[in-house]
FILUM-64941 format. One record per atom (N, C-alpha, C, O): atom name; x, y, z. Coordinates in steps of 0.05 Angstrom, whole numbers, plus 5000, padded with zeros to 4 digits. Example, Ala and Ser with C-alpha at 12.3 -4.5 7.8 and 13.67 -1.06 7.14 Angstrom:
% residues 2
REC / atom / px / py / pz
REC / N / 5264 / 4886 / 5156
REC / CA / 5246 / 4910 / 5156
REC / C / 5264 / 4934 / 5156
REC / O / 5285 / 4934 / 5169
REC / N / 5257 / 4955 / 5142
REC / CA / 5273 / 4979 / 5143
REC / C / 5258 / 5001 / 5157
REC / O / 5268 / 5023 / 5161
END
This chain:
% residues 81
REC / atom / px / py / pz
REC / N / 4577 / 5033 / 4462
REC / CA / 4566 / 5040 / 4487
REC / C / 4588 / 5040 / 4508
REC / O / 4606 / 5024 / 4516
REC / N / 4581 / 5064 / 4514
REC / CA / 4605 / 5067 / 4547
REC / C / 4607 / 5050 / 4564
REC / O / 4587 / 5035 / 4562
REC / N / 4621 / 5041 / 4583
REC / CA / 4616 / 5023 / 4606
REC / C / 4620 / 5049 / 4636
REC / O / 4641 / 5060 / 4639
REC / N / 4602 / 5054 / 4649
REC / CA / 4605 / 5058 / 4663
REC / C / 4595 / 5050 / 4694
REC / O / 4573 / 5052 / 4706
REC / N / 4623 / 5041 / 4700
REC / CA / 4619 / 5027 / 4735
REC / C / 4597 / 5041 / 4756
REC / O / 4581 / 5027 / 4767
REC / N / 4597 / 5063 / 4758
REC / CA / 4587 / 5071 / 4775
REC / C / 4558 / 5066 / 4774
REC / O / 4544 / 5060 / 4792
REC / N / 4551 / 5071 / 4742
REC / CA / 4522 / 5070 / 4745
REC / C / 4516 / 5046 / 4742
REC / O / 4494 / 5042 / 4752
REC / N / 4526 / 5026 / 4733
REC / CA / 4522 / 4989 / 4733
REC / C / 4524 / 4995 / 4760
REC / O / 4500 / 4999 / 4766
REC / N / 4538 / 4999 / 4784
REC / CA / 4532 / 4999 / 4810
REC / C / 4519 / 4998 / 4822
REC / O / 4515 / 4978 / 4836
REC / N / 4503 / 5027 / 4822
REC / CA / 4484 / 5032 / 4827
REC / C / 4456 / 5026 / 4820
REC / O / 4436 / 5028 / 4835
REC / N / 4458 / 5016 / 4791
REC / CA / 4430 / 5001 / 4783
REC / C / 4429 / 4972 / 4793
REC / O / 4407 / 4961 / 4798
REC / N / 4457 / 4956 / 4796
REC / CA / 4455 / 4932 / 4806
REC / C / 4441 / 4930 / 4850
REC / O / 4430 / 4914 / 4863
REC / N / 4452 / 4957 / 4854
REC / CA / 4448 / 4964 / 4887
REC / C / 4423 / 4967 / 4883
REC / O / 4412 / 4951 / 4898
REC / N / 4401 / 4981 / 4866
REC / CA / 4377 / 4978 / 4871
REC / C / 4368 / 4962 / 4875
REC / O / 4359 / 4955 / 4896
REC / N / 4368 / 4944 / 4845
REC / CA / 4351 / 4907 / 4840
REC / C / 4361 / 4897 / 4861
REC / O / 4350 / 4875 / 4863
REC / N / 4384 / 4902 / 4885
REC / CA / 4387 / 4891 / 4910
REC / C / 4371 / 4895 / 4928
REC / O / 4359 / 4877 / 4939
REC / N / 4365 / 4925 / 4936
REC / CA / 4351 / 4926 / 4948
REC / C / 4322 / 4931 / 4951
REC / O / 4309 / 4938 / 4971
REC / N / 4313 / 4923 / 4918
REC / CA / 4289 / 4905 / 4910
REC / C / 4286 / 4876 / 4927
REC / O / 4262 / 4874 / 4932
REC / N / 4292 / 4866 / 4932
REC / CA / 4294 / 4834 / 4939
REC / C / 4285 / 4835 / 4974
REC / O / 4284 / 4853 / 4990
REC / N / 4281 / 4813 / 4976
REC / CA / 4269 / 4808 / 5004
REC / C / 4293 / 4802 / 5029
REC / O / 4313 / 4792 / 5020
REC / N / 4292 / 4807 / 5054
REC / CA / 4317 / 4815 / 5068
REC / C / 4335 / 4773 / 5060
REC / O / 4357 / 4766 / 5050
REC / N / 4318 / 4761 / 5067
REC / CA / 4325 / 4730 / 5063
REC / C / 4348 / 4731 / 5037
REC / O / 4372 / 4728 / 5041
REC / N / 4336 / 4735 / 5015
REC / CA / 4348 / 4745 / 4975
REC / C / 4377 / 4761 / 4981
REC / O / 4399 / 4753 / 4975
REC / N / 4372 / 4779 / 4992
REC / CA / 4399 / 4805 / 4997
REC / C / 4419 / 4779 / 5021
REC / O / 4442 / 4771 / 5017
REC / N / 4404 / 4773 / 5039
REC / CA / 4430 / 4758 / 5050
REC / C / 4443 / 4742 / 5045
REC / O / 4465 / 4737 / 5054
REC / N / 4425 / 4725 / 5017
REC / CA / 4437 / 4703 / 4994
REC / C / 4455 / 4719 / 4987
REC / O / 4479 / 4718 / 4994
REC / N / 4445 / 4736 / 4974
REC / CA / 4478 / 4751 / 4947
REC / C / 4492 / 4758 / 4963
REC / O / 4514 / 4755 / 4953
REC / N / 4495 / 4773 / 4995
REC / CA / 4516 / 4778 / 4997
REC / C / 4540 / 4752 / 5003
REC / O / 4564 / 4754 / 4999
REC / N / 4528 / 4732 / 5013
REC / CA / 4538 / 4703 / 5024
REC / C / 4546 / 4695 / 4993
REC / O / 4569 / 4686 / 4998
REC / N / 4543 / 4694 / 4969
REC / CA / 4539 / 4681 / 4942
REC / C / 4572 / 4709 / 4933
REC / O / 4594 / 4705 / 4923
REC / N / 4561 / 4733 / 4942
REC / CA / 4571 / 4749 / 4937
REC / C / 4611 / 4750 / 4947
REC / O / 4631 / 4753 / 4933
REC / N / 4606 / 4744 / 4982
REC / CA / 4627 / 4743 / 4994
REC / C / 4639 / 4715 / 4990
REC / O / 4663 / 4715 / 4995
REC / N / 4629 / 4691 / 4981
REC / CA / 4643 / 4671 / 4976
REC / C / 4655 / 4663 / 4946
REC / O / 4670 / 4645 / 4939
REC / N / 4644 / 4687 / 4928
REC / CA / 4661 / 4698 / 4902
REC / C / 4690 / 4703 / 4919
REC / O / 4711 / 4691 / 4922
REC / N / 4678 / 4728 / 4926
REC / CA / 4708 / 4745 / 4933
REC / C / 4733 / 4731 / 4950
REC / O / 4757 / 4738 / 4951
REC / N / 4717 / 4704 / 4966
REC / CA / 4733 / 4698 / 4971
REC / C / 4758 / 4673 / 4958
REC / O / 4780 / 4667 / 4968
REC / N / 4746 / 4664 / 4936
REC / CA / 4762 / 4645 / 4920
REC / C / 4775 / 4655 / 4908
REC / O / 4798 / 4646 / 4906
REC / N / 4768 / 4681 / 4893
REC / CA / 4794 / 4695 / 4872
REC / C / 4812 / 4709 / 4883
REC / O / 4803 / 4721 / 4903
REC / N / 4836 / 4712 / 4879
REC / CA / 4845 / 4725 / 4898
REC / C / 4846 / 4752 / 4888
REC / O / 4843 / 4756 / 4864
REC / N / 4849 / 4767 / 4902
REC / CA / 4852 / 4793 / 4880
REC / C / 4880 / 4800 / 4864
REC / O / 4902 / 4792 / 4870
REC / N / 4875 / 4813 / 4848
REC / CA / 4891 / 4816 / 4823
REC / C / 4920 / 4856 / 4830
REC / O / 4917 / 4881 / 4828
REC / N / 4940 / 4839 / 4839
REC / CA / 4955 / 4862 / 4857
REC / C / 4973 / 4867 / 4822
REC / O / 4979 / 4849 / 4805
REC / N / 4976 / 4904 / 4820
REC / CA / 4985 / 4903 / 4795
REC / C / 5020 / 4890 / 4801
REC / O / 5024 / 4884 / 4824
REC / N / 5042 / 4886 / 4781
REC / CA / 5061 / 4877 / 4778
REC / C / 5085 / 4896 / 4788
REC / O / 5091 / 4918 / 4777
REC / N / 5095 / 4888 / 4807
REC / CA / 5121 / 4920 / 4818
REC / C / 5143 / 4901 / 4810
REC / O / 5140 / 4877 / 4804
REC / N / 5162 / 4912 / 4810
REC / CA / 5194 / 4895 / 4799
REC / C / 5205 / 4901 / 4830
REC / O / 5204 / 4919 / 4847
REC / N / 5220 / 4869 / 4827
REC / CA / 5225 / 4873 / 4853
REC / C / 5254 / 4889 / 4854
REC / O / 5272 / 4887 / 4838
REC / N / 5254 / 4906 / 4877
REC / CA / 5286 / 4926 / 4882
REC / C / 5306 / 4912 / 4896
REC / O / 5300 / 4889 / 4904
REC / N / 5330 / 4921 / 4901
REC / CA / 5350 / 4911 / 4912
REC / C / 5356 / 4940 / 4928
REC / O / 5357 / 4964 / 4922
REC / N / 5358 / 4927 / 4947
REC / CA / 5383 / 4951 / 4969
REC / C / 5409 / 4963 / 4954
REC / O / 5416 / 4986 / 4956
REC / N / 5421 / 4947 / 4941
REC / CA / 5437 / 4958 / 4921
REC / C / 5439 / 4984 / 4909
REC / O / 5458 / 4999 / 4904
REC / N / 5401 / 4986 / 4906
REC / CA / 5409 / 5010 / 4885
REC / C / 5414 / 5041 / 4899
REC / O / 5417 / 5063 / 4888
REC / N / 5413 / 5036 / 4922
REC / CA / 5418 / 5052 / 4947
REC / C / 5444 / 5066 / 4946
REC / O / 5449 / 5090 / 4950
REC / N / 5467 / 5041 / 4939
REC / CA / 5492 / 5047 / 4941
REC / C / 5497 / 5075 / 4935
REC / O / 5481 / 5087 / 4920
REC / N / 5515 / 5086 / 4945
REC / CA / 5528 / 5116 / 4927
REC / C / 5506 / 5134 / 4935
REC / O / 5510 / 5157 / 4926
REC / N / 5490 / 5132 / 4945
REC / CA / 5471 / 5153 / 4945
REC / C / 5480 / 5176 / 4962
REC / O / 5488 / 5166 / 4983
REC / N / 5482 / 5196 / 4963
REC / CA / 5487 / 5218 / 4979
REC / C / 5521 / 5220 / 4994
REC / O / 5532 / 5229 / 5014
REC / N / 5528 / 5208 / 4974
REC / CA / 5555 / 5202 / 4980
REC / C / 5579 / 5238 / 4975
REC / O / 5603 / 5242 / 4980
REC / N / 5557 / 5259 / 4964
REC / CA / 5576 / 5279 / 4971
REC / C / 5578 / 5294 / 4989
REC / O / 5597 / 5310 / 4994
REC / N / 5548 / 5287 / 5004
REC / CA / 5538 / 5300 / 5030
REC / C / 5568 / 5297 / 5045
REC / O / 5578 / 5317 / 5054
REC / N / 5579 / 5278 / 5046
REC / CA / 5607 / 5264 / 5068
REC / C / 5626 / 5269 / 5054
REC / O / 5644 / 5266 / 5071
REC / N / 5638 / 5277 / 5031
REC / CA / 5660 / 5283 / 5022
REC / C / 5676 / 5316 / 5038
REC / O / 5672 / 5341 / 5040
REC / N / 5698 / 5293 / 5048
REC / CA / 5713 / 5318 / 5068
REC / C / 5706 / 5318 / 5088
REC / O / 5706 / 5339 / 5102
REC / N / 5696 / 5294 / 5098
REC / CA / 5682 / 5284 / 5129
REC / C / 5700 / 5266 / 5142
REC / O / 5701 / 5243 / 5132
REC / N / 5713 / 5270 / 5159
REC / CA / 5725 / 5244 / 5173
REC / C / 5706 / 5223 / 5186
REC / O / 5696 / 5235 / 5205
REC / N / 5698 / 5204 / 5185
REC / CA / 5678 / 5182 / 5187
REC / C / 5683 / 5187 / 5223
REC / O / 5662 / 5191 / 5236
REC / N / 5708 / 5188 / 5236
REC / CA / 5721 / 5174 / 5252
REC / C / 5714 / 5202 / 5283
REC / O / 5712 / 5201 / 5307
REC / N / 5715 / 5222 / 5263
REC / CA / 5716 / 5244 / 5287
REC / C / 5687 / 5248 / 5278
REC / O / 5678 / 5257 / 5299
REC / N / 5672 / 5248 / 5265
REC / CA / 5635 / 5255 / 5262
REC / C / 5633 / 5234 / 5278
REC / O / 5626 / 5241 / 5301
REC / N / 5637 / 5207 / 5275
REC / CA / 5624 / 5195 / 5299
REC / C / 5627 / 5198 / 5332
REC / O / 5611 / 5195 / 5350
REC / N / 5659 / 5209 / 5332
REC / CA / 5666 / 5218 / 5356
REC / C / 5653 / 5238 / 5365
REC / O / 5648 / 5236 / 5389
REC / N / 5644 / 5258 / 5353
REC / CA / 5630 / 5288 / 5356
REC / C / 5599 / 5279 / 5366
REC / O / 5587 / 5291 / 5383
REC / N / 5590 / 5257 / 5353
REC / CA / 5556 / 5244 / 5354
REC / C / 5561 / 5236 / 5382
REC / O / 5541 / 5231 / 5394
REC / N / 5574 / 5234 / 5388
REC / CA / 5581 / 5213 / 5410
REC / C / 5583 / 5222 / 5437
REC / O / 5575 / 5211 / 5457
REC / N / 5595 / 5248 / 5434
REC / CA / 5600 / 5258 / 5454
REC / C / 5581 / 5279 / 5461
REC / O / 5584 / 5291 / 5482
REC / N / 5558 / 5287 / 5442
REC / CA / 5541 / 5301 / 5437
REC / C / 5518 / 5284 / 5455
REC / O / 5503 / 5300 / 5468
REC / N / 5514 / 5264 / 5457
REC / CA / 5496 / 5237 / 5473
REC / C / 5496 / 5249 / 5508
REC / O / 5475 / 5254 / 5520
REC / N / 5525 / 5252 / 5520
REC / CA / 5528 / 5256 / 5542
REC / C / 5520 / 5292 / 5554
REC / O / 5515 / 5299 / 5577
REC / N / 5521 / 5309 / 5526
REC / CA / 5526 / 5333 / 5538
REC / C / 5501 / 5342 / 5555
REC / O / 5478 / 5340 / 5546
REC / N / 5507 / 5353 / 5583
REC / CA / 5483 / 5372 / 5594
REC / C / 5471 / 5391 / 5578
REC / O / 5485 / 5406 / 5564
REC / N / 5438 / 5394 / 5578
REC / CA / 5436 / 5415 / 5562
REC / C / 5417 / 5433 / 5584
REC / O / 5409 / 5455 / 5578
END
């Protein structure tokens, strides 16, 4: 047999809202004080380093003087336009 969520969902949302308003405010209180002890389950990421950054786009600048592009940025700040 299949499992499918949606319709366990939805059959469990009815027999909810079968119940008397008092019943429905139990489960959701019974309901929200589940959710709140477990914590939820975050999948596993590896953690990165800035490192792996290094070198990146490093041909974009080949044949760039570092010294006059910054000068050029720079002076570009003041110009009237």
């Amino acid at each position: 047999m299949k499992h499918e969520p949606q319709k366990d969902y939805e059959q469990i949302l009815a027999q909810a809202l079968r119940l008397n308003k008092s019943a429905q405010k139990n489960l959701i209180a019974d309901l929200t004080a589940h959710l709140s002890r477990e914590p939820e389950v975050q999948p596993a990421t590896p953690k990165r380093s800035i490192m792996e950054l290094q070198g990146l786009g490093k041909d974009i600048w080949q044949g760039i003087d570092a010294r006059e592009y910054l000068n050029q940025e720079r002076a570009s700040w003041t110009k009237d336009e």
